[in-house]
C-alpha positions in Angstrom: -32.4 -102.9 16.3 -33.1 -100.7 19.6 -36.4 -99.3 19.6 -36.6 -95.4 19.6 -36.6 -94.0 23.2 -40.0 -91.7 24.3 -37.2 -89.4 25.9 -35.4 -89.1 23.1 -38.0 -88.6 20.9 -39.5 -85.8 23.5 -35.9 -84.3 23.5 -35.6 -84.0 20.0 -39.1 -82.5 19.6 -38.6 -79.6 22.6 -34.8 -79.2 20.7 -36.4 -78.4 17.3 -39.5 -77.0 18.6 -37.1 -74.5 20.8 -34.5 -74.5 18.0 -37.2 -73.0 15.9 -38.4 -70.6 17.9 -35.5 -69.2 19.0 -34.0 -69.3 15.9 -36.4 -67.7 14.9 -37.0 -65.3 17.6 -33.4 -64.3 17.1 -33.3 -63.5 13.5 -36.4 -61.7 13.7 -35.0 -59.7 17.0 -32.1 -59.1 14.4 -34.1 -57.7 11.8 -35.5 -55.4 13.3 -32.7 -54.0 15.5 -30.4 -53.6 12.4 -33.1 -51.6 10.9 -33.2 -49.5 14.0 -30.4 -49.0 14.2 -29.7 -48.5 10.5 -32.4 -45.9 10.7 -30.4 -44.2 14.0 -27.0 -44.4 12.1 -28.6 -42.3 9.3 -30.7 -40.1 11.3 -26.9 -38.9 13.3 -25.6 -39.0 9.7 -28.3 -36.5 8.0 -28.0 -34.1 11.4 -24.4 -33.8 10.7 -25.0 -33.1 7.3 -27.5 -30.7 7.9 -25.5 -29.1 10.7 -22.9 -28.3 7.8 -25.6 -26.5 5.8 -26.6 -24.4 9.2 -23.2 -23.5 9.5 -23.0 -22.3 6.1 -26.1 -19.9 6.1 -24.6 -18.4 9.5 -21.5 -17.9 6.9 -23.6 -15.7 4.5 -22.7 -12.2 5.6 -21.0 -10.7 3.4 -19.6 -12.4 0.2 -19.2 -16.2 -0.8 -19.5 -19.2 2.2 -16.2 -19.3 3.8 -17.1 -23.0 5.6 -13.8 -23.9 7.6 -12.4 -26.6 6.0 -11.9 -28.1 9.5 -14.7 -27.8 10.7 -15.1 -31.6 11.7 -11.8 -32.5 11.9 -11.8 -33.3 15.6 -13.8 -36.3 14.4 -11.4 -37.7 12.2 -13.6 -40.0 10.4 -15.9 -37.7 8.6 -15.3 -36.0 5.3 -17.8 -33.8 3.5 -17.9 -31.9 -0.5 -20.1 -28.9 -0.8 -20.5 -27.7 -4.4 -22.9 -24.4 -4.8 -23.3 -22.7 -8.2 -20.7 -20.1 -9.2 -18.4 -21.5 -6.2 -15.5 -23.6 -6.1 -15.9 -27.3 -4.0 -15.6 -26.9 -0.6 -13.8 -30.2 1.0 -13.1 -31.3 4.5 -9.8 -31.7 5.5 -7.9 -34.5 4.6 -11.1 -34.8 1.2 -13.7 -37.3 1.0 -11.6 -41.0 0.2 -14.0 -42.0 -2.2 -16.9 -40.1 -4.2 -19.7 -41.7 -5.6 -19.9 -42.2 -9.9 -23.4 -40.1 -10.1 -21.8 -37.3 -7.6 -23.1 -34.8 -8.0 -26.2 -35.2 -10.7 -27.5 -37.9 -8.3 -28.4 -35.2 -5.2 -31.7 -33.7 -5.2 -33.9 -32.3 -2.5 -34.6 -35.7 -1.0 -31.6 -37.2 1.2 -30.0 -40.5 -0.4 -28.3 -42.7 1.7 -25.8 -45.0 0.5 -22.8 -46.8 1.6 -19.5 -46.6 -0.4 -17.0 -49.6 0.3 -13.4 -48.3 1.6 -10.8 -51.0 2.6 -12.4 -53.4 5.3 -15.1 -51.2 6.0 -18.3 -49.2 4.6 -18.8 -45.2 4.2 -22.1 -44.1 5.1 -22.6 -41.3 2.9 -26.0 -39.2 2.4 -26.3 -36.4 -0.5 -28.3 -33.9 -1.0 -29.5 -30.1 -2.4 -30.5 -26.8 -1.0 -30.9 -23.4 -1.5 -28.0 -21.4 0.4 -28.6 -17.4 0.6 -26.0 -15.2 -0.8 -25.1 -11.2 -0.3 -23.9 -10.8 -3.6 -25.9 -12.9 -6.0 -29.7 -12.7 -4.0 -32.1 -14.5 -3.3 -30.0 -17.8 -3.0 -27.7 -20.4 -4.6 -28.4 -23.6 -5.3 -25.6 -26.0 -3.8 -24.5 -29.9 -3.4 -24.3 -31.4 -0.2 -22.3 -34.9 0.3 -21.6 -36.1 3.6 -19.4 -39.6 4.9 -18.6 -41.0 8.0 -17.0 -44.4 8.9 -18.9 -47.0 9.6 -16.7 -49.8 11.2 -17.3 -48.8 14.7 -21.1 -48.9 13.7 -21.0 -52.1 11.9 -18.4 -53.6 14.5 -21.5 -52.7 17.5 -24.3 -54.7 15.0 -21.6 -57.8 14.9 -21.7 -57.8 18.5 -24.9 -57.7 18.6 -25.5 -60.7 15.9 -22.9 -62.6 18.3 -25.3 -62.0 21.4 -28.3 -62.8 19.7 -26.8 -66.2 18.0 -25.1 -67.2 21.3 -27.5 -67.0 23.4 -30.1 -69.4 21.7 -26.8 -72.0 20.9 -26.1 -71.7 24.6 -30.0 -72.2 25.6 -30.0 -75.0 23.4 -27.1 -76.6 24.7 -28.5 -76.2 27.9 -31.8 -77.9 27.0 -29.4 -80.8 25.3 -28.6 -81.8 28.6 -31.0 -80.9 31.0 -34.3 -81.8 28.9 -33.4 -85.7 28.9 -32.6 -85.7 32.4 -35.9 -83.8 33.1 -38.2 -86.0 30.8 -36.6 -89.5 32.2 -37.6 -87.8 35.9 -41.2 -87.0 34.0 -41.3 -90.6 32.9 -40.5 -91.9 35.8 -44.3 -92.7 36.8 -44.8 -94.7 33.2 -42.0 -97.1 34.6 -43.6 -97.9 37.6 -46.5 -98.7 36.0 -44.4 -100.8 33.6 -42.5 -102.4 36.4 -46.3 -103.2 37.8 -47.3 -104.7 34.8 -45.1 -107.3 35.1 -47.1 -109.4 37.5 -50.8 -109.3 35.7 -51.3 -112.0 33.2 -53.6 -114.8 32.8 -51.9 -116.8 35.6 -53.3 -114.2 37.9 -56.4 -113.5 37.3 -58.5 -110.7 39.1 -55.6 -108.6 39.2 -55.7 -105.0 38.5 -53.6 -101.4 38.0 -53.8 -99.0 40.3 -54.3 -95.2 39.8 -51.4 -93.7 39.4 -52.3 -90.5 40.6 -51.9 -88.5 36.8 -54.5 -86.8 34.2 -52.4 -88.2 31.6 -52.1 -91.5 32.9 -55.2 -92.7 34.4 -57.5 -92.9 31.6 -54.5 -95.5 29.8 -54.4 -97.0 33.4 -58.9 -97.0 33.0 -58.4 -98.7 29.7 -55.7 -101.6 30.4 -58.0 -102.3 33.4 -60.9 -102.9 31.4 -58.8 -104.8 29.0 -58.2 -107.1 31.4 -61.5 -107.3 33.2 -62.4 -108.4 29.1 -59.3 -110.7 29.6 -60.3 -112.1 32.6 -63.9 -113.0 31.5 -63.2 -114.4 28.0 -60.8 -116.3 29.8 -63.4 -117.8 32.3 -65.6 -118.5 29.2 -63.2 -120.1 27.5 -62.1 -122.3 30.7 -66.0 -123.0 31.6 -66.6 -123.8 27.3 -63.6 -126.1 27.9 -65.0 -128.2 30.9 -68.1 -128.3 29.5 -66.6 -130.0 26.3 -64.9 -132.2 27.9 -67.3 -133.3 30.5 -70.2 -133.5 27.2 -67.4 -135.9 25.6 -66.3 -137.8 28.2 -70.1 -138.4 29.6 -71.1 -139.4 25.9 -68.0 -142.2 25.6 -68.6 -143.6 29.3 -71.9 -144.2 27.9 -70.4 -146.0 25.5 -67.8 -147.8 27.3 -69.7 -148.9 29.9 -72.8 -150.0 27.2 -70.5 -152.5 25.9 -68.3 -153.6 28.5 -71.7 -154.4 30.5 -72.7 -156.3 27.6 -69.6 -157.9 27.0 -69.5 -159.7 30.6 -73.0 -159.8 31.7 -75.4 -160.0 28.6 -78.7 -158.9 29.4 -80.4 -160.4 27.0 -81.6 -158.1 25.2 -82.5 -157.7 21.3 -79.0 -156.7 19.9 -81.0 -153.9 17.3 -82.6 -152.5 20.8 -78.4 -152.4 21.7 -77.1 -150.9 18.5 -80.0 -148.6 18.5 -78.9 -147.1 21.9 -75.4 -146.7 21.1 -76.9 -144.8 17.8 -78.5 -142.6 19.9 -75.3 -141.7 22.1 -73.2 -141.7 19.2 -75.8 -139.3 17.6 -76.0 -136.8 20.3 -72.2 -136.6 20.4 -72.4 -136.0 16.6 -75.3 -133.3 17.1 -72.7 -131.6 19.7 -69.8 -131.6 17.7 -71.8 -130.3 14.8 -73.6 -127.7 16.9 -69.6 -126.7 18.1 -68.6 -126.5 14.3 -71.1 -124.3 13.0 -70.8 -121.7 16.6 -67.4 -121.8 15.3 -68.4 -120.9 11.7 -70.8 -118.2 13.0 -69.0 -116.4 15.4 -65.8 -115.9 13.0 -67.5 -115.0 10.2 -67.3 -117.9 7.7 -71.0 -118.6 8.0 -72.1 -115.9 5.8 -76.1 -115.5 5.1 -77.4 -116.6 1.9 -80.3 -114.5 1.5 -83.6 -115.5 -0.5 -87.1 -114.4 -0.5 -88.9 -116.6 2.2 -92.7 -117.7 2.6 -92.8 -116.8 6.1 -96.4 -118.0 7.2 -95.7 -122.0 6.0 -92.6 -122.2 6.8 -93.5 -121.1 10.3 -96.0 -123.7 10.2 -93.6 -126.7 9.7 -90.9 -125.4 12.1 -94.2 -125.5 15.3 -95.2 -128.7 14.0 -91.6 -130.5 14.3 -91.4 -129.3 17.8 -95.7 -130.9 18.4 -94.2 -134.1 19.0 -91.6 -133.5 21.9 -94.9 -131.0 23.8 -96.8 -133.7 23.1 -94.8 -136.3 24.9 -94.1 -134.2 28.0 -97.6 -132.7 28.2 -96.9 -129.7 26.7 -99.4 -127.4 24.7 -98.3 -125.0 21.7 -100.5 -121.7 21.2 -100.0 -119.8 17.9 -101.5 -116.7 17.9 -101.1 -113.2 15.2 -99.9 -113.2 11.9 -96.6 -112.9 10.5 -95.6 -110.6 6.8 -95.7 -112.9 4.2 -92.8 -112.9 2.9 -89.1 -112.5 4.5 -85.8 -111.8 2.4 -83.9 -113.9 5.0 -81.5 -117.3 4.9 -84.2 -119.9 5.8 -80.9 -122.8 7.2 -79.8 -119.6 10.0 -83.3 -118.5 10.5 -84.6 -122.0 11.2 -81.3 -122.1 13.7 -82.3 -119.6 15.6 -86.0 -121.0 16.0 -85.3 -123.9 16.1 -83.5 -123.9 19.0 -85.7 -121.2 20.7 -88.7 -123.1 20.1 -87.1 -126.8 21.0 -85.7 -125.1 24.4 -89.2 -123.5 24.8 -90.8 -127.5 24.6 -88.0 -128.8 26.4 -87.6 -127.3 29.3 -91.1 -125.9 29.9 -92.9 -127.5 32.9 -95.4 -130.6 32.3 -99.2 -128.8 31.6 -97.8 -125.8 30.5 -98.9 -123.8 27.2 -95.6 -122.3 25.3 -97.2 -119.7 23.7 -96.0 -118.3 20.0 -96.9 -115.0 19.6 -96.3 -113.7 15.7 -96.4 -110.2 14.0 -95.2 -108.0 11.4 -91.6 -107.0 13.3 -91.0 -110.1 15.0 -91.7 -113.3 17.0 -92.7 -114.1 20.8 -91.9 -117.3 22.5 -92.6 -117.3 25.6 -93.4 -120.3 28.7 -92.9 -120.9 32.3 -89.5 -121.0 34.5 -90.4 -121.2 37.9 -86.8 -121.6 38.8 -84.9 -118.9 36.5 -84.0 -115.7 38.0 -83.0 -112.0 36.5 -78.9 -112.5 36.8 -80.0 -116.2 35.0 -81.0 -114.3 31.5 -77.3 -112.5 31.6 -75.8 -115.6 30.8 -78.4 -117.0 27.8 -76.3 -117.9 25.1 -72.7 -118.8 27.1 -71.8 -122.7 25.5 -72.3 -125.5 27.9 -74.8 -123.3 30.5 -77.8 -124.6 31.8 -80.1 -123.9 34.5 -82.0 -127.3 34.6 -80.5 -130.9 34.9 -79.4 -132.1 31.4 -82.0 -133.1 29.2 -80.9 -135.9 26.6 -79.6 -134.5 23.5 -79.0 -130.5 24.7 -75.7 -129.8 25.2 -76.2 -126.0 26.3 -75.4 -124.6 23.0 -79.1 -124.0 21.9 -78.9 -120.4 22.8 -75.5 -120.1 22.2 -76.1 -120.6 18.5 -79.5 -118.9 18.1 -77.7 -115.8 19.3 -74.7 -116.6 16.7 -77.0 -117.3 14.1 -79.3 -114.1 14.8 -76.6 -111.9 14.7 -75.3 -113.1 11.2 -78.7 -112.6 10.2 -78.9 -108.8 11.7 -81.8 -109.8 13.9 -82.0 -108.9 17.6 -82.6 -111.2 20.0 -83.2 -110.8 23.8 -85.1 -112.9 26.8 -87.3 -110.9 29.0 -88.7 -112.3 32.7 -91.7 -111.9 34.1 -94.6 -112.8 36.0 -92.8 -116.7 35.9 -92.4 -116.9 32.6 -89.3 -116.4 30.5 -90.1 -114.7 27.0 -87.4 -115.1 23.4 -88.1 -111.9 21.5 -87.0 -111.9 17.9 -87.0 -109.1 16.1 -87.1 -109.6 11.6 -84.2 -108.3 10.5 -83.2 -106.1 13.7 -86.9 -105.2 14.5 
């Protein structure tokens, strides 16, 4: 199935939008001009009407109203009935074609319009009473007044008029039909180049980028994609540099191996085969501690690692996690200094927590210089681990915690992926970590629980 065009879609919405307000613009227009000129229509019919009854006092001079029966005949399509007391009718000439059923009990000092149907057409026709004078019977006589005029020339005029008013929204419609898509495709014409741009940015090319395109409504989507693709571009590098760093970890680890036992194989040294086996343990175990260390990254950084919290003993458990790490400091001349106190308890997962400083303090003993003190500063809201790094630099901390990265020549058994999973494991725990340098030394601060 075709996927639904933007220009169509724009096309349709300006059709309804303008068949909706022309529409309705039109039948409102109409409205109100048919009750202008309904209003007008009667207004000419009540002067008429009230003409008759002028014409009629001006009669009063001496006996009863003598009103010309033809008095309007010239018109030829109005007809009249005057009925005053103690007189016969008076009636145009040819008489009115049609009389209304309440005629005359219906007329009272108020006009009443109302329109009486006669073959195709209407009869406007207006009633009313009034007090005409008379010579012989004073003061006045009460009298009957209905008037009628033909109302197809009238209602032929308000046809013409609903014709002019529905044609010309059809024909502006029909005109915006086919202009409208031609217009919007021209609008759209700048989101095609861009599309047509597009074509050549993917991960084959990296480093490329979009262009402004020169339009309010554009640029910020063109901002965006660009940022997308500066995201792209680094995850991308990540992932290539986390690749190469896997392999090259592997492949170092099993040419350890190989070459272990081919040397042995053809030139035996001699040595005690448990001092042998013990050596391949060794290789076989950092591979292991890698591929384990790659496992649970994996686990964290997806979200299937979820913290099991539990009350913690902070202060002894603290205790046990500096003295594992005594023995490495000791062998390369390293001191620990513990200093402050921690809370005494933490509702924390003790496995992730001891991840995270586990890994901070082992990097701290690991790759501070010989003589130095690594100094373990605790309190209330957190932990500070801090030594020297004569050869780290500001950029350096930006990339703390990318897999396989490391400053320093390898040290056996660290892969890169110490930091790498202390910051995995801090965020699962909702604690905040972040490396500071200063004055030579590089400081881990730890917040508890996001302090």
């Amino acid at each position: 199935m075709k996927p639904p065009s933007l220009a169509a879609r724009i096309t349709l919405l300006l059709v309804a939008t303008s068949l909706a307000l022309l529409g309705g613009g039109a039948m409102l227009m109409d409205w109100r001009i048919d009750r202008a000129m309904e209003a007008r229509f009667r207004e000419n019919l009540l002067t008429q009407a009230q003409a008759l009854t002028t014409v009629m006092e001006l009669e009063q001079v001496a006996g009863p109203p003598r009103l010309p029966p033809g008095l309007l005949a010239s018109e030829g399509r109005a007809w009249y009935e005057l009925r005053c007391v103690g007189l016969p009718p008076l009636r145009s000439t040819p008489p009115p074609p049609a009389l209304p059923a309440d005629w005359p009990l219906a007329a009272d000092g108020t006009p009443r319009f109302v329109n009486l149907p006669q073959g195709q057409g209407l009869l406007g026709t207006v009633m009313f009473t009034f007090e005409a004078p008379s010579a012989t019977h004073p003061p006045a006589r009460d009298c009957a007044l209905l008037f009628m005029q033909d109302r197809r020339s009238f209602d032929r005029m308000l046809t013409t008029l609903d014709w002019i008013l529905v044609l010309g929204p059809a024909l502006a419609l029909l005109v915006a039909l086919v202009a409208v898509p031609l217009i919007v495709r021209r609008g759209l014409k700048p989101v095609r180049a861009l599309v047509e741009r597009m074509h050549g940015i993917g991960p084959n090319a990296p480093g490329q980028r979009l262009p402004a395109s020169g339009m309010r409504e554009l640029d910020p989507l063109v901002a965006r994609f660009n940022d997308v693709l500066a995201r792209m571009d680094d995850g991308l590098a990540r992932e290539r540099q986390f690749a190469s760093g896997l392999a090259h970890e592997t492949r170092t680890r099993l040419a350890e191996l190989r070459a272990l036992t081919e040397v042995e194989v053809r030139y035996p040294s001699g040595r005690p085969l448990a001092q042998i086996l013990g050596e391949i343990g060794q290789i076989g175990a950092e591979l292991e501690a890698t591929v384990a260390a790659l496992l649970l990254l994996t686990r964290l950084q997806s979200g299937l690692e979820q913290p099991q919290r539990q009350p913690l003993e902070l202060p002894p458990w603290l205790e046990r996690q500096i003295q594992r790490q005594r023995t490495v400091a000791d062998q390369r001349g390293v001191a620990l200094a513990v200093a402050g106190t921690p809370p005494a308890s933490l509702h924390t997962d003790p496995a992730l927590l001891e991840v995270v400083l586990g890994n901070l303090l082992g990097n701290a003993c690991a790759y501070a210089p010989a003589g130095d003190t690594v100094r373990i500063e605790l309190g209330a809201d957190g932990v500070h681990i801090s030594n020297a790094s004569a050869d780290l630099e500001p950029p350096d901390l930006a990339r703390f915690g990318q897999r396989f990265w490391r400053k320093q020549p390898p040290h056996a058994g660290h892969a890169g992926l110490g930091l790498a999973l202390a910051h995995a494991a801090a965020e699962a725990l909702g604690m905040r970590l972040r490396f500071e340098l200063a004055g030579g030394r590089v400081c881990a601060v730890l917040g508890w629980d996001g302090g």
